[in-house]
C-alpha positions as CSV (number, residue, x, y, z in Angstrom):
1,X,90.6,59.9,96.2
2,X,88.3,59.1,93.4
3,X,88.2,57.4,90.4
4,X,86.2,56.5,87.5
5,X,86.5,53.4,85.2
6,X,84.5,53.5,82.1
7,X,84.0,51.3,79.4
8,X,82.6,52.9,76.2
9,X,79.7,54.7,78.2
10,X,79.3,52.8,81.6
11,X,81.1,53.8,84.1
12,X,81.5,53.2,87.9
13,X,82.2,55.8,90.7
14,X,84.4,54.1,93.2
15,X,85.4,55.9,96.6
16,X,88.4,56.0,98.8
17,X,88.2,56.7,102.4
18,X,90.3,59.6,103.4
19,X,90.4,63.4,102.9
20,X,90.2,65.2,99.4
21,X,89.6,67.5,97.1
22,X,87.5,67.3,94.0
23,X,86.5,69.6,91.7
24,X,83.9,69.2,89.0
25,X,84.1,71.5,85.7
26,X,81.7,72.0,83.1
27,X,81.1,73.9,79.6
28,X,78.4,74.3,77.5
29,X,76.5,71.2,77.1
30,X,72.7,69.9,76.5
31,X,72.7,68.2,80.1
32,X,71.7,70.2,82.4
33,X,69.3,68.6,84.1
34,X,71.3,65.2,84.1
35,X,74.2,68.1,85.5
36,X,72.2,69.1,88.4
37,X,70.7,65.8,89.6
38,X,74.7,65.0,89.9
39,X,75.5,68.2,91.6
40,X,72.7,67.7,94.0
41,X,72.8,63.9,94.7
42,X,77.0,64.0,95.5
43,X,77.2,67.7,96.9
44,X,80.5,68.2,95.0
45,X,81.9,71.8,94.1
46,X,81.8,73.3,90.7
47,X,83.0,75.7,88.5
48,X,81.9,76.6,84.6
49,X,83.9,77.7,81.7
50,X,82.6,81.1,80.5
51,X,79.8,79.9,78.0
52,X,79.2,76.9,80.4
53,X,77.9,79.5,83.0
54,X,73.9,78.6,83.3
55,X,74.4,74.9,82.6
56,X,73.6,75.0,86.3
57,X,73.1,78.7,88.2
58,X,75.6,80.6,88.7
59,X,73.3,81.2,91.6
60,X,73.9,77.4,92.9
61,X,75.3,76.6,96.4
62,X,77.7,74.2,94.6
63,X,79.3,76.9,92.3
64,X,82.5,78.0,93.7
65,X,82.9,80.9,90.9
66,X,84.1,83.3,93.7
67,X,87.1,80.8,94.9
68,X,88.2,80.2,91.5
69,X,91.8,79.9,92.4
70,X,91.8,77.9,95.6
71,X,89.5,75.9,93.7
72,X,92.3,75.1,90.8
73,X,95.1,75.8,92.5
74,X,94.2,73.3,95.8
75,X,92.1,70.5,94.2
76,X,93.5,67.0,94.3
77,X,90.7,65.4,91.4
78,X,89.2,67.5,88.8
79,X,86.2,66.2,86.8
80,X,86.7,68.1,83.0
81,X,83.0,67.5,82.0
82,X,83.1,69.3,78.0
83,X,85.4,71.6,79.4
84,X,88.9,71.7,77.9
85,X,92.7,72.6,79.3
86,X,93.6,75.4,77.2
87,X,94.6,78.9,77.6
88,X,91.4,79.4,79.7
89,X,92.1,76.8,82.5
90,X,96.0,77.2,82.4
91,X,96.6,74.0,80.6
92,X,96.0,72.1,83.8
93,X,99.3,72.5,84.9
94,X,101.7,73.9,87.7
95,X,101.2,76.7,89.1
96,X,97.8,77.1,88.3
97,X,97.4,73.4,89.6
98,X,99.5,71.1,91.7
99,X,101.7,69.1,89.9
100,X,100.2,65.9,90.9
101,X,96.7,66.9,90.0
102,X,94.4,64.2,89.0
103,X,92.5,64.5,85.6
104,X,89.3,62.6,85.0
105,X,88.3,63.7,81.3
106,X,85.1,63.3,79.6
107,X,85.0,64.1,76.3
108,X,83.0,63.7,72.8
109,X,86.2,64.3,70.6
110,X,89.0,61.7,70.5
111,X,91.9,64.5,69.7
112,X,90.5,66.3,73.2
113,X,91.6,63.2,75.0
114,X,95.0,63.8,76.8
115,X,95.5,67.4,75.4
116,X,98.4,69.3,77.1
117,X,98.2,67.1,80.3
118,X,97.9,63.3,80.3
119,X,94.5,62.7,81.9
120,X,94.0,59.9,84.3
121,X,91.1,58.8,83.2
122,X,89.8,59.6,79.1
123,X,86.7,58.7,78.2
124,X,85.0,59.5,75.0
125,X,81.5,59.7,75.4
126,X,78.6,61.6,75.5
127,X,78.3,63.8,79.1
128,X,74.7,62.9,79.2
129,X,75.3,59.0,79.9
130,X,78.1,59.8,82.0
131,X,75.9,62.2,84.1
132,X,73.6,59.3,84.0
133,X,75.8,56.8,85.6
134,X,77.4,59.0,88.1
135,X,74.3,60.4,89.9
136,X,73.2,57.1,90.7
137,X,75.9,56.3,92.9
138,X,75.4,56.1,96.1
139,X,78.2,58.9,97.6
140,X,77.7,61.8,99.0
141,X,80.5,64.7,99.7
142,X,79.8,66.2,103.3
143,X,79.5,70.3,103.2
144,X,81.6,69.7,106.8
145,X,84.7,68.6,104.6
146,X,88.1,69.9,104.9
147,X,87.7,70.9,101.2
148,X,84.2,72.8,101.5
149,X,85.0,75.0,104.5
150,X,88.4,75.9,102.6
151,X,86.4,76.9,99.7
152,X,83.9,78.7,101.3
153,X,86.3,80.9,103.1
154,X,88.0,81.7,100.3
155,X,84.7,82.6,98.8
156,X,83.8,85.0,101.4
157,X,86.9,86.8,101.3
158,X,86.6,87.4,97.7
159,X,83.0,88.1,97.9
160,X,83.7,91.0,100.2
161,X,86.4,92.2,97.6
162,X,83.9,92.3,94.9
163,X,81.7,94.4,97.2
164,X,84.1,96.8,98.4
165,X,84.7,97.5,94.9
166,X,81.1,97.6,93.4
167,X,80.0,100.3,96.4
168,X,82.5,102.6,95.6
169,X,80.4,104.8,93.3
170,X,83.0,107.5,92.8
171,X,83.3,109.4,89.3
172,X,84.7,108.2,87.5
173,X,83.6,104.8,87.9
174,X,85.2,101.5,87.8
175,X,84.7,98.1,86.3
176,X,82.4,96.5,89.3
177,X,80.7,99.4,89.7
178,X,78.9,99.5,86.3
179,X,78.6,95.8,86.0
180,X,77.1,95.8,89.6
181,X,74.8,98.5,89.1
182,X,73.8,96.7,85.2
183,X,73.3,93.3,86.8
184,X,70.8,94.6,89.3
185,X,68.6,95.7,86.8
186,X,68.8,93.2,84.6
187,X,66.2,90.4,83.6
188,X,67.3,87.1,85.1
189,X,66.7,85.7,81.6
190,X,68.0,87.7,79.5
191,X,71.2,86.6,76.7
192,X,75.1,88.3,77.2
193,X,76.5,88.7,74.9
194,X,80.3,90.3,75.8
195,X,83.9,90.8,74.6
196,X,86.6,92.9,75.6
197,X,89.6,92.7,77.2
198,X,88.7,93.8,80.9
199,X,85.0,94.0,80.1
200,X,84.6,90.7,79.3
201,X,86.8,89.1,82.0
202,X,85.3,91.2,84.5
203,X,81.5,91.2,83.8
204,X,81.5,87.3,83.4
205,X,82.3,87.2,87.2
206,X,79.3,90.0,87.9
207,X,76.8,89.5,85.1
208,X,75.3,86.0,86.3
209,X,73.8,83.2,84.2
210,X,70.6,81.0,85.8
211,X,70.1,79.6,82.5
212,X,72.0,77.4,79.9
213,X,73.3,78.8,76.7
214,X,72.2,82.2,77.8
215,X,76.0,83.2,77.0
216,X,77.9,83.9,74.2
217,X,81.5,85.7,74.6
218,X,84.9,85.6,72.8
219,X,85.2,82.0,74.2
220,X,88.7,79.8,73.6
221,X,90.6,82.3,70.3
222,X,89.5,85.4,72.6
223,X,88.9,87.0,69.3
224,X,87.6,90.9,69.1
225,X,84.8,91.9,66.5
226,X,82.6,89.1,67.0
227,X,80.2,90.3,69.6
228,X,77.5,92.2,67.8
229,X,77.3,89.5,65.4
230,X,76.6,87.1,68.1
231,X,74.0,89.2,69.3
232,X,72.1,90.0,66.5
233,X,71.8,85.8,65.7
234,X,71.0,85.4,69.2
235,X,68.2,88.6,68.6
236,X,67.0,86.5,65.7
237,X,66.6,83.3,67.4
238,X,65.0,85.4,70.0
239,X,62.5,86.8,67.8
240,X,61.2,83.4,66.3
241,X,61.2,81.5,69.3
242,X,60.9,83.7,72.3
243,X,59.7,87.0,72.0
244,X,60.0,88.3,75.4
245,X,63.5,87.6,75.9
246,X,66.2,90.4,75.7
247,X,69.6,90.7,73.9
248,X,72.2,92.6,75.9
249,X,75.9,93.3,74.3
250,X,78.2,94.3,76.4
251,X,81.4,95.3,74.7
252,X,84.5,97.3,75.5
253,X,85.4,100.3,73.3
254,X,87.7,98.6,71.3
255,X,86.0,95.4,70.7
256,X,82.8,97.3,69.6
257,X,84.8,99.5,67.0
258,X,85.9,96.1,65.5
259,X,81.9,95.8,64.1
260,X,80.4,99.1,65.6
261,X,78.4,99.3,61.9
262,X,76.6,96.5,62.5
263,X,73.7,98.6,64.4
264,X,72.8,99.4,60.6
265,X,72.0,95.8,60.7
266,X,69.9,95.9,63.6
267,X,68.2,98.6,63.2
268,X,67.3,96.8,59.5
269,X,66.0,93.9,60.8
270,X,64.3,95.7,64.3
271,X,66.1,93.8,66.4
272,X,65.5,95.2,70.1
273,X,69.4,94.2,71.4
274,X,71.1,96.9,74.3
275,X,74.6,97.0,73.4
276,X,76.4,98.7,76.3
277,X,79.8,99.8,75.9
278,X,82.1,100.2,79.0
279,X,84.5,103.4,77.6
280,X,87.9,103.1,79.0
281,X,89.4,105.1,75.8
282,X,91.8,102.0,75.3
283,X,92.6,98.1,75.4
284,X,92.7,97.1,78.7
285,X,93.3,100.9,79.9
286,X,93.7,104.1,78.1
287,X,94.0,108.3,78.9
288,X,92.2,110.7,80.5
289,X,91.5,113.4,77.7
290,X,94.1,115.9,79.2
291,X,96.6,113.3,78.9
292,X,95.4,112.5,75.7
293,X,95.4,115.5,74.1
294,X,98.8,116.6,75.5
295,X,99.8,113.3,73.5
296,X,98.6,114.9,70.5
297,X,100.1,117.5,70.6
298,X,103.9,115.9,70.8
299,X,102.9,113.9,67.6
300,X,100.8,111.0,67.9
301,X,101.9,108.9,65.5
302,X,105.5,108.8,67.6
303,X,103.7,109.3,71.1
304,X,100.7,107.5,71.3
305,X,100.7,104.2,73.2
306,X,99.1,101.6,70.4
307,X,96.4,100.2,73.4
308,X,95.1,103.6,73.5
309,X,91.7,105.3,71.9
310,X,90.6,108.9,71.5
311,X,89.8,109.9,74.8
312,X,86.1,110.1,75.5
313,X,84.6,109.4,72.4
314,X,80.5,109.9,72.3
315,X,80.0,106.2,70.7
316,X,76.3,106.6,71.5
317,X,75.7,109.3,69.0
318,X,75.8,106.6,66.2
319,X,72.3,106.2,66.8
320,X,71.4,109.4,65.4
321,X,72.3,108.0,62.3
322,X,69.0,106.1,62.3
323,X,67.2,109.2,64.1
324,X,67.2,107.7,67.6
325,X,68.7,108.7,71.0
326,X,71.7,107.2,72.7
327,X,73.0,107.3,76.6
328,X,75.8,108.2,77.5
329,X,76.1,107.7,81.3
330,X,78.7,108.2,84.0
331,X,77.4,108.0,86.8
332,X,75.1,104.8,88.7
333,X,71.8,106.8,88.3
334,X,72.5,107.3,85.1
335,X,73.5,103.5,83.8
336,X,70.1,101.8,85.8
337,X,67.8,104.7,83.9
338,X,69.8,104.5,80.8
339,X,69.2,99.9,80.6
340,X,65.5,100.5,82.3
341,X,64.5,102.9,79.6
342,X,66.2,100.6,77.0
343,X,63.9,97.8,78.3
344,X,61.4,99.3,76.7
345,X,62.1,99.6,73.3
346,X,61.1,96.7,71.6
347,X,61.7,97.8,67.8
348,X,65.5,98.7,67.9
349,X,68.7,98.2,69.0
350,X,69.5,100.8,72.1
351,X,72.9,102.0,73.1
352,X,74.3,103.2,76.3
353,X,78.2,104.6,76.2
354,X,79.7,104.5,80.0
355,X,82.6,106.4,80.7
356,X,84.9,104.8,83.2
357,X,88.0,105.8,84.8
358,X,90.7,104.7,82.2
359,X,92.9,103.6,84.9
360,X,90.7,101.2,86.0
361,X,91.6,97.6,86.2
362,X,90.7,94.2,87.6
363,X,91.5,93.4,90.9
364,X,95.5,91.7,92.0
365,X,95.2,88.6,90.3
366,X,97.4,85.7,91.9
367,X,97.7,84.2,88.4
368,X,97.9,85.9,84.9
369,X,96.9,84.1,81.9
370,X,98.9,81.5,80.4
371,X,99.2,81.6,77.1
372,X,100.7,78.9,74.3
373,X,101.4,79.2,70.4
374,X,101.4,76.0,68.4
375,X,103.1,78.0,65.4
């Protein structure tokens, strides 16, 4: 077992002989090299929150992404670094986590402290000084543990999921597919931005972070609308302060129709950002256009499901608006040339439409999302 004591913003790491299971979770902070110093020096698993992803690589031996669930689900001590138990963590309780779970929360705001579960240890302070402290201690969690091999098997099995999905490059495609297929052509420092129902759930599992705040999504509301907006300010910071760097907006149909005009805006200020849009003609899962048009023709106003788009819409034509050239891809060849040709625009937003299977969905989940209204 482990526990921390802390006293404004010393604390002490004290261990207790005997098996366990700890579990270290971080979001978006300005420590990251305080963050990996820890992470290196005790060995410990860890998993981020969405825009926490890059704090330390996704890439990292310690990150434990791929077991997300045994990781919640079997850990005896979590250590909430920024992160917070809402919707997006399950509250922190059962059956997400076992009921006797142990808390160890550090956090800059007092009303944080002891939100949906009572926390074993609160401390309000700054994650940098308690980074500090911790990483100087002198304990060190063995990769032979209990909790480690547990982890990594359930890592590998998932892994091998993932993979079994992504090579199946069928038409039409799915969901792993494209965001395999994206992420191998990617730069390694390049800005997501991304919302979407599936889209967004599922790419922030396959489009990987090695950077901090290289990561902007829907985040805690999950709102819709917001992710062209966040692209073009990240496209702006971008052009002021690093040039080189790329913009890439990855939205589901529905989420880009919330904003879709704001390509006028990019275009205006010749901002080079490559929005791709996964097309599944719907939220979370729409109908093949034979379907879809059979709808129609019952009455759509009485027979057409309210998750569900137009089937097959040509998004990318938009850009002939502003005399330029859009992709629309279904097929892997098609998506790689489609973002490598995109790469090379540097005056313009580019846009690539990919037509997916509308059937296509995430993978058995063991958990669904738990969700809360304070109203």
């Amino acid at each position: 077992m482990v526990v921390v004591k802390g006293k404004g913003s010393h604390c002490s790491f004290v261990v207790y002989e005997g098996s366990f299971a700890l579990l270290f979770l971080i979001f978006l902070t300005f420590t990251e090299d305080e963050l990996q110093m820890f992470i290196n020096s005790t060995n410990l698993p860890f998993l981020p929150t969405p825009m926490g992803k890059g704090v330390i690589s996704d890439l990292d031996p310690h990150c434990v992404s791929s077991a997300r669930t045994t990781a919640l689900l079997h850990a005896d001590v979590i250590l909430l670094l920024g992160a917070r138990l809402n919707w997006m963590l399950h509250f922190g309780r059962p059956p997400r986590y076992q009921s006797d779970v142990k808390i160890i929360q550090v956090e800059i705001c007092a009303e944080e402290l002891h939100n949906s579960v009572t926390s074993e240890v609160a401390i309000q302070a700054d994650t940098r000084k308690i980074s500090d402290a911790l990483q100087s201690k002198n304990f060190y969690f063995g990769q032979e543990e209990d909790w480690w091999t547990q982890l990594e098997k359930a890592g590998s099995e998932n892994k091998m999921k993932l993979q079994q999905l992504s090579s199946d490059i069928s038409v039409p495609l799915n969901y792993y597919t494209v965001f395999k297929h994206i992420q191998d052509v990617l730069p390694t420092d390049c800005i997501i931005c991304s919302e979407g129902a599936n889209t967004m759930d599922i790419g922030r599992s396959i489009l990987l972070n090695l950077h901090p705040r290289h990561r902007l999504d829907a985040g805690t509301f999950g709102t819709m609308g917001v992710g062209l907006g966040f692209a073009i300010a990240a496209a702006l910071h971008c052009k002021d302060f690093s040039p080189k760097k790329r913009v890439i907006c990855v939205e589901g149909d529905s989420a880009f129709g919330f904003s879709a005009m704001e390509i006028e805006t990019m275009f205006r200020y010749k901002l080079p950002i490559i929005i791709i849009i996964v097309n599944n003609n719907g939220i979370y899962g729409g109908f093949d256009k034979e379907t879809f048009n059979q709808i129609q023709n019952q009455g759509p106003t009485i027979f057409t499901p309210p998750y569900s788009l137009c089937a097959d819409v040509h998004y990318e034509r938009m850009m002939e608006l502003f005399d330029r050239k859009g992709y629309f891809c279904t097929t892997v060849d098609d998506i790689q040339n489609a973002v490598k040709s995109s790469l090379k625009v540097t005056d313009a937003p580019s846009l690539i439409n990919i037509l997916i299977n509308p059937t296509a969905e995430r993978k058995e989940q063991k958990f669904g999302w738990l969700t809360e209204s304070k109203l």
